[in-house]
N, C-alpha and C positions, 0 to 999 in steps of 0.2 A: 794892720789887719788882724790885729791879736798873736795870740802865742803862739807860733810855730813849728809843734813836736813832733819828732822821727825817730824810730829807734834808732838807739846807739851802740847795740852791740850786734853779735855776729851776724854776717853775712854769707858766711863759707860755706858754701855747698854741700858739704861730710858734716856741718852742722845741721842745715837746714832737714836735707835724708833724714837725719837719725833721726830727730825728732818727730819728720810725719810716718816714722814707721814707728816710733812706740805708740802715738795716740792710733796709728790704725792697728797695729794688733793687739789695741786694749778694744780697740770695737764698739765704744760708749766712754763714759765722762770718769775721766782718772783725774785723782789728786795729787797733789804736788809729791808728797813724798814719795809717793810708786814712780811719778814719775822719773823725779833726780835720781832713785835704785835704778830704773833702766838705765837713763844716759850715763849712769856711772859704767854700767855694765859695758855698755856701748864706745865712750871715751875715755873711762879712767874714768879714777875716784880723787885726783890731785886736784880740784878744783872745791870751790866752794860752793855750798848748798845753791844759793842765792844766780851764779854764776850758770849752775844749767838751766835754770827757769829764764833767765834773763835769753839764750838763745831760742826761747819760745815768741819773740817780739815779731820778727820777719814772718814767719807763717800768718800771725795774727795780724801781724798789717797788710796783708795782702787777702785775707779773709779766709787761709786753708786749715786753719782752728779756729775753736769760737770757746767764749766762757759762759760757763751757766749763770756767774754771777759779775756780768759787765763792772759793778762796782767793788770789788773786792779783787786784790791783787793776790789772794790766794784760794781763789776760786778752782774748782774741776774745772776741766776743759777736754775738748774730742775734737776729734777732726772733721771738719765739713765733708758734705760730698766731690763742693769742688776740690780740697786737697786731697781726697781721695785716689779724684783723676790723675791728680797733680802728680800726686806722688807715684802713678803708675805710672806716669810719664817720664820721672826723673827716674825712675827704675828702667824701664825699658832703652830707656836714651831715645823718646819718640818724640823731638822736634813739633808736628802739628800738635800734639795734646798739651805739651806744654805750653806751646804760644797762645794756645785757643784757650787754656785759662787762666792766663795771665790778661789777654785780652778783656776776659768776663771781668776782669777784678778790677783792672781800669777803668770798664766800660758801670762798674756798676756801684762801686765803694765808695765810700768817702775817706780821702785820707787825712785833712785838716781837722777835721772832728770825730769824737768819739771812738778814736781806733784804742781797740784794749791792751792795756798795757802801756800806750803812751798819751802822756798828759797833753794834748792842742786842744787849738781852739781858736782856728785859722781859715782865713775864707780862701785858702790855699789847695791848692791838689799838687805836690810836688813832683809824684810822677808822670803824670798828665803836661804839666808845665816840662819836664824834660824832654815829652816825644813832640812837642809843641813847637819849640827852641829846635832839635833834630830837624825836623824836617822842613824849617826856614832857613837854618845857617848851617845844615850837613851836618854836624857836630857837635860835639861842644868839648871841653876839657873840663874836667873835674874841680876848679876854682871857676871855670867859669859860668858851672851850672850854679856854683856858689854864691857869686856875685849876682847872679839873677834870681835868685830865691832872695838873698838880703836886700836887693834893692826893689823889689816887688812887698814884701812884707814889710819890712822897717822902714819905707821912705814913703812907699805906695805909688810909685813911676807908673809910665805906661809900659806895656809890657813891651810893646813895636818899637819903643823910644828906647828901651833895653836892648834891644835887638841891633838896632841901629848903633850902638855905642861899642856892643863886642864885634862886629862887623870891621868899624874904625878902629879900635884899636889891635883886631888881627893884622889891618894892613901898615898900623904906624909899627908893628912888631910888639906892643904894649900886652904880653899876654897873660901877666903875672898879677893876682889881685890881691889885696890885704883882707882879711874875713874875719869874721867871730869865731871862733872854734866849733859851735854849731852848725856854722855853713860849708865847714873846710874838706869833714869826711860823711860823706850821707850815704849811707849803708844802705838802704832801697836802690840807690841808681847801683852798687858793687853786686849786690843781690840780682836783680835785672842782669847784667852783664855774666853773671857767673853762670846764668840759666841761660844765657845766651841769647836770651831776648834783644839784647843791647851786645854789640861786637867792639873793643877797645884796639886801637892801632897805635902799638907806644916806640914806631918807627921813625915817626915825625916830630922828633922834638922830646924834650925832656917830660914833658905831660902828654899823658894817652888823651888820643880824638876818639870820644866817646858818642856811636852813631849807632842807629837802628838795624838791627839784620836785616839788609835785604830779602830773603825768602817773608819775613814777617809783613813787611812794604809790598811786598808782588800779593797777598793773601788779605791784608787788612788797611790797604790806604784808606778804604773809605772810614771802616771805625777808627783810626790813629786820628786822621783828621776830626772827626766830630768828639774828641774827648771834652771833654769841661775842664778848663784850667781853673776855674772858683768856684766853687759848690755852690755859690748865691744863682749862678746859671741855672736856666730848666736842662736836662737832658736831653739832647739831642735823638730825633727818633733815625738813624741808622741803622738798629739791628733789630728788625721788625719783633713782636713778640710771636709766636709759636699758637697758627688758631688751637684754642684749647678745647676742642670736639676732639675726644678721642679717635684716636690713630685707627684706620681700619687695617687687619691683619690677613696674612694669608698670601701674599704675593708671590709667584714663584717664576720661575723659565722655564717657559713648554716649546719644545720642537714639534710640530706635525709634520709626518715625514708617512710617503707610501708613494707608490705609479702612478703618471701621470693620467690626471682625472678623475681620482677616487676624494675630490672634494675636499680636501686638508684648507686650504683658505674656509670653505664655508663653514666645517666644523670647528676651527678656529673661532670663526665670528661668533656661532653660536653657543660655543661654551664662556667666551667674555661677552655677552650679547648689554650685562649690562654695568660693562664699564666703557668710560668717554673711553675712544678708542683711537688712537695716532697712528697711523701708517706708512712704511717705506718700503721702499724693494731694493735691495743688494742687485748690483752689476759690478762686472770688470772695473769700471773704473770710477767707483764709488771708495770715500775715503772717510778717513777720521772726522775731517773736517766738516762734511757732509754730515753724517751723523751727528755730532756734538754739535756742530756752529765754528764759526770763524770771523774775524775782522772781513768784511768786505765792500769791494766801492756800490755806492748808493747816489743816487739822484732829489735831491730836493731841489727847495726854487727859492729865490732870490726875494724878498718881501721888501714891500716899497719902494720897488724899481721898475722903469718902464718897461712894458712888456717887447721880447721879438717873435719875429717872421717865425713860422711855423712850416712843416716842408708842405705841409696841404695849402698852403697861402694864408691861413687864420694866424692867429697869435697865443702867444704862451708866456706864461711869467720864465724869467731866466733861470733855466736849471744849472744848478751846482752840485760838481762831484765831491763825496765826500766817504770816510771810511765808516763803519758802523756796525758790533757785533751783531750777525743775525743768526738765529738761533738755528738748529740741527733739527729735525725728529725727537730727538732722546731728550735735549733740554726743554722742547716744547710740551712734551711727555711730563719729566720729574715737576715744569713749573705745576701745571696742571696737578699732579699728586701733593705737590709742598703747599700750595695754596687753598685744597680742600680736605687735609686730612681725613675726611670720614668718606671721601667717593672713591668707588674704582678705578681707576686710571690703568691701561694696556697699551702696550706700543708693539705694533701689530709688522716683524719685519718678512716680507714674501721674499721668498726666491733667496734664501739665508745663503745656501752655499755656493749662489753663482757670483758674491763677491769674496774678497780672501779678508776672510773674517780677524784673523790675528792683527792684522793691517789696518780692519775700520775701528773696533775695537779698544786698541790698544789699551790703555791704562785700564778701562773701563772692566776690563776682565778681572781686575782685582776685586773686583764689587758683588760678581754673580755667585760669590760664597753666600747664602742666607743663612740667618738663623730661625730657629722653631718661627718666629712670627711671622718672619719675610724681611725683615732687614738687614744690608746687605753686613758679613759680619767684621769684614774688613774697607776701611774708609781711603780714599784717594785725599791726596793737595789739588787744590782748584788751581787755574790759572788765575790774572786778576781779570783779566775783560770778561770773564764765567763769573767772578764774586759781585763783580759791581752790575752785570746784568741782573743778578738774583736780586740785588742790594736796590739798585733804581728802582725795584718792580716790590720794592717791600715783602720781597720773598725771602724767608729763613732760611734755608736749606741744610744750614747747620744742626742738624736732628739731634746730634750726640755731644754739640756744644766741645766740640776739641777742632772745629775748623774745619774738619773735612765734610767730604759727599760722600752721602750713602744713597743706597735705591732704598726710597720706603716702600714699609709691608702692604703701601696701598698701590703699589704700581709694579704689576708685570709685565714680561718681555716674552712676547710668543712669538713663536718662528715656523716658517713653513718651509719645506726640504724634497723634492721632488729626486727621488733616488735614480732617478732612470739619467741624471744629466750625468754627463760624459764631464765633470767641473774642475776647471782649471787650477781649484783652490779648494784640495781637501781639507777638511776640519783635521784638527788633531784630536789628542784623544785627552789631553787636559783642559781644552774646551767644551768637550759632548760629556765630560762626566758632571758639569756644571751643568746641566738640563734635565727634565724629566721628558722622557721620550714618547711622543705618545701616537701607534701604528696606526693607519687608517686602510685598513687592508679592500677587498674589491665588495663590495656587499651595493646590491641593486636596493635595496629596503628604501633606501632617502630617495632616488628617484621616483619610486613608486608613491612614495607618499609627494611628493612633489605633483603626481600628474596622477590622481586619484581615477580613480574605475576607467582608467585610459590605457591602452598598450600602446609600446611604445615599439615601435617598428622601424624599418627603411625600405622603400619601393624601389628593384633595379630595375624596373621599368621592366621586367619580365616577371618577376616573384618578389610578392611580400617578406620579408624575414622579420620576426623575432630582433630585437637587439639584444635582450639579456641572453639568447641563444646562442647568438651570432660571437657576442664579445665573450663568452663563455669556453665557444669551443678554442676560439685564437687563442686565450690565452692558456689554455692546452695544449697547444702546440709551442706557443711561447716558452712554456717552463719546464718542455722537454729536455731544453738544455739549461736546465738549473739559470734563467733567467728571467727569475719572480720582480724582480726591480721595473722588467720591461714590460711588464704588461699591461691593460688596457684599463681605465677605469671607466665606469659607466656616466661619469660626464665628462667623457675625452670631445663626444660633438654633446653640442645640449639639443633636445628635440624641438622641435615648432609647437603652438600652443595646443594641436592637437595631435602630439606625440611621436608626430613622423621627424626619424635623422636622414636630411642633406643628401641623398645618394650621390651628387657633384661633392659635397664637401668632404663626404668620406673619401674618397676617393682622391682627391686633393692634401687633403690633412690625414688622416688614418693611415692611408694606403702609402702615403708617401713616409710616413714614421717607420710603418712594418718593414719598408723597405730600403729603407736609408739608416736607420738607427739600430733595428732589431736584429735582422739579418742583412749584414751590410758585410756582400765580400761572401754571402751563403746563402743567395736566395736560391740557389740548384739543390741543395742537400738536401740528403733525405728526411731532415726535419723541417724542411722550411715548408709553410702550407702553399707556397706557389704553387704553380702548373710550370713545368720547363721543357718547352722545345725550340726548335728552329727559330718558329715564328715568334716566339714571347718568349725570350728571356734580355731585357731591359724594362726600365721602371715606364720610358713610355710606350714601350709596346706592350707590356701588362695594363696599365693604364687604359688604354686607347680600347681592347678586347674588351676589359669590364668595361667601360661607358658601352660599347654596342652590345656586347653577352648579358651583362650583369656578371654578378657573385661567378657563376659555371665556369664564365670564362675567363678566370684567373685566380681561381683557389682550386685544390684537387680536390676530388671526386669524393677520397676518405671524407676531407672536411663537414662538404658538401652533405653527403650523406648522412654526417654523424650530427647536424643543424635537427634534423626534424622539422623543415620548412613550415612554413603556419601561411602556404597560399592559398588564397581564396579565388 
């Protein structure tokens, strides 16, 4: 399959570092000799010229330097963007950013041809062939990725027929192979392992079992699977490309939060009126799960079999249980933002704090940091039934190209917050600083325009009143006792299409809130608008009064008076 070439020299991690920190704080294309003056600085000057350029091989074959002159071996050279990341990665000790561009380099490089600095010219991908080998035989040992690169290139075997052969002679005990000294130490697969990419177990025997990191397998089975083992392969399309319609910006987390009825859903609606819009409502026992999605059993049917009985007496093909991620609100939300970069996308959640937000949330809360554009600034680890859902659906999701999820700046999270609920799950206060808070205080204006050159009233079957009057003075009375949260909003009842409110349903609904929720345990005090004597004081014999009196006979007189009735 032609010539074979890998780099032969360092692998060591204190080597790899040093080197993508001089080419990133040269910041554009350095020459050799600047260069060898920094790694001098950086490892000592006891080595030879030739000796620090030569540990410049590993970044280049993994693509986190490039040269300006491919064909000259003493070419300038800088650092990619991807070693960029790289290299913050191996600075930080951030696991996702590391693997996610190691992945890209896999997923994108050719390493039998044309890599600079080393002479191939091989229809070979030798690290590709290792994660290939990994995740058919669990392993491999370091002679025995050997023998599988020499009997793949030098013989030209089948690669399964190789497989089959380390397989038999693990179990005859045969585990020791004769090599060329090119196959014996391969410096990508120790590089890989050093980055941790690849985890070595040199507890089992005189040779380390060299296998893939699990956290890397839970994140990327599906692209591990579709690598190209021979660059004469086409590409495998796995890891969809990114629509290139620019990103729309601006994304944010809006709370609407004010008393019940002053309309926080509709002005919610109407300020994202025109992004696709997703919806859920929080309850007690509303979970992570819900939210984001979960494995869960599902029902299909059986193809090509006789149909059975049915409980109405018809027939039905034979359904089959089976399990199947289905998706939450949120991922139905982000697919929706990942797949049209330029739309708006809103995931709309009501009633936010009548579930325990830290609980449905969970990881997720890492995310609602945004930056200037709306993206989220800090990234989560996906599950894998979350990657290969995005992955089936040729959805990217990978924004930042290091593996994780972020919210894009084309998708917000607005929430609606009814202060008056008595809620079993208060917010913290490192949750609500992650929102922009936005009051919807009592203002009649949006009714009025709702129900143009109309008033809008209620008939107690003895006098017309006013509503904006009516709900006016109560919640003057309401906020006697510094309780602004309780008070009314003017679409507590909505009117009839010719503007009259329910006098049964006020009555019902209104009357039973003022008196169960507002003043509960003080409807006799001096601040409460009731009437209290003998006869009426319980909620249905206040009740019972207003259906035969109206309003007179079970609010006091002050109230009453300070209405300015509007009967005709």
């Amino acid at each position: 399959m032609g010539n074979l070439g890998m780099p032969k020299h360092s692998a060591d991690l204190a080597d790899t570092t040093a080197v993508l920190d001089v080419y990133n704080k040269a910041g554009s294309w350095l020459d050799n000799e600047t260069f060898i003056n920094s790694m001098k600085t950086k490892l000592g000057s006891n080595l030879e010229p030739q000796a620090y350029t030569k540990k410049t091989q590993i970044p280049s074959y993994f693509g986190f330097t490039e040269w300006e002159n491919p064909e000259s071996s003493q070419s300038k050279r800088r650092i990619t963007d991807s070693g960029k990341r790289f290299y913050s990665g191996l600075v930080a000790g951030d696991e996702p950013v590391i693997f996610g561009e190691i992945i890209e380099s896999l997923s994108t490089r050719t390493f039998g041809r044309n890599v600079c600095g080393v002479d191939s010219d091989s229809d070979l991908e030798p690290p590709n062939i290792f994660i290939k080998a990994a995740l058919a035989l669990g392993y491999l040992t370091r002679q025995e990725y050997g023998f599988l690169l020499w009997r793949l290139n030098d013989f030209d075997e089948n690669i399964l027929d190789i497989f089959a052969t380390i397989s038999i002679n693990r179990i005859k005990g045969e585990v020791s192979y004769r090599l060329e000294p090119k196959y014996a130490d391969i410096k990508p697969l120790g590089a890989l392992v050093n980055w941790g990419f690849l985890v070595e177990d040199k507890t089992q025997g005189r040779q380390g079992r060299i296998s893939i990191n699990p956290k890397v397998i839970s994140s990327y089975l599906d692209r591990l699977s579709a690598l190209r083992v021979f660059n004469t392969d086409p590409p495998a399309n796995t890891a969809p490309e990114f629509n290139n319609a620019e990103r729309l910006t601006g994304a944010k987390n809006v709370i609407y939060f004010g008393s019940p009825g002053t309309g926080k859903s509709h002005r919610a609606k109407a300020d994202f009126a025109n992004a696709e819009t997703y919806t859920t409502l929080f309850h007690p026992e509303y979970t992570y799960s819900d939210f984001m999605g979960s494995y869960r059993p599902v029902i299909g049917h059986e193809r090509d079999q006789p149909e059975i009985d049915s409980h109405d007496g018809g027939t039905i093909a034979k359904p089959v249980n089976y399990f199947e991620f289905v998706p939450g609100p949120l991922v139905n939300a982000l697919t929706a933002a990942f797949k049209d970069p330029a739309k708006s996308v809103c995931l709309l959640i009501d009633e936010l704090n009548r579930g325990e937000c830290a609980a449905i949330f969970g990881d997720i809360f890492q995310l609602l940091d945004r930056d200037e554009a709306g993206t989220s600034e800090y990234g989560i680890t996906i599950k894998a039934e979350l990657s290969k859902y995005f992955t089936d659906r040729d959805i990217n999701f990978d924004i930042k190209k290091n593996g994780k999820l972020y919210l894009p700046s084309n998708l917000s999270l607005v929430a609606t917050m009814n202060t008056s609920d008595q809620s079993l799950y208060p917010i913290d206060a490192a949750f609500k600083r992650r929102w922009d808070w936005i009051a919807c205080p009592i203002n009649f204006d949006e009714l009025k325009a709702a129900y143009p050159n109309q008033e809008i009233f209620m008939n107690d079957g003895h006098e017309k009143w006013s509503w904006e009057s009516l709900i006016t003075v109560i919640n003057k009375y309401i906020s006697k006792n510094h309780m602004e949260d309780k008070q009314i909003g003017p679409w507590f009842l909505r009117p009839s299409r010719d503007g009259e409110i329910n006098y049964d349903v006020f009555l019902n609904k209104c009357l039973f809130y003022l008196w169960h929720d507002v003043y509960k345990d003080d409807q006799e005090g001096d601040d409460s608008p009731f009437i209290a004597t003998d006869q009426v004081s319980s909620f249905g014999q206040t009740q019972a009064a207003m259906r035969a009196g109206g309003l007179k006979a079970g609010f006091k007189r002050e109230l009453i008076s300070s209405l300015g009735n509007e009967s005709e």
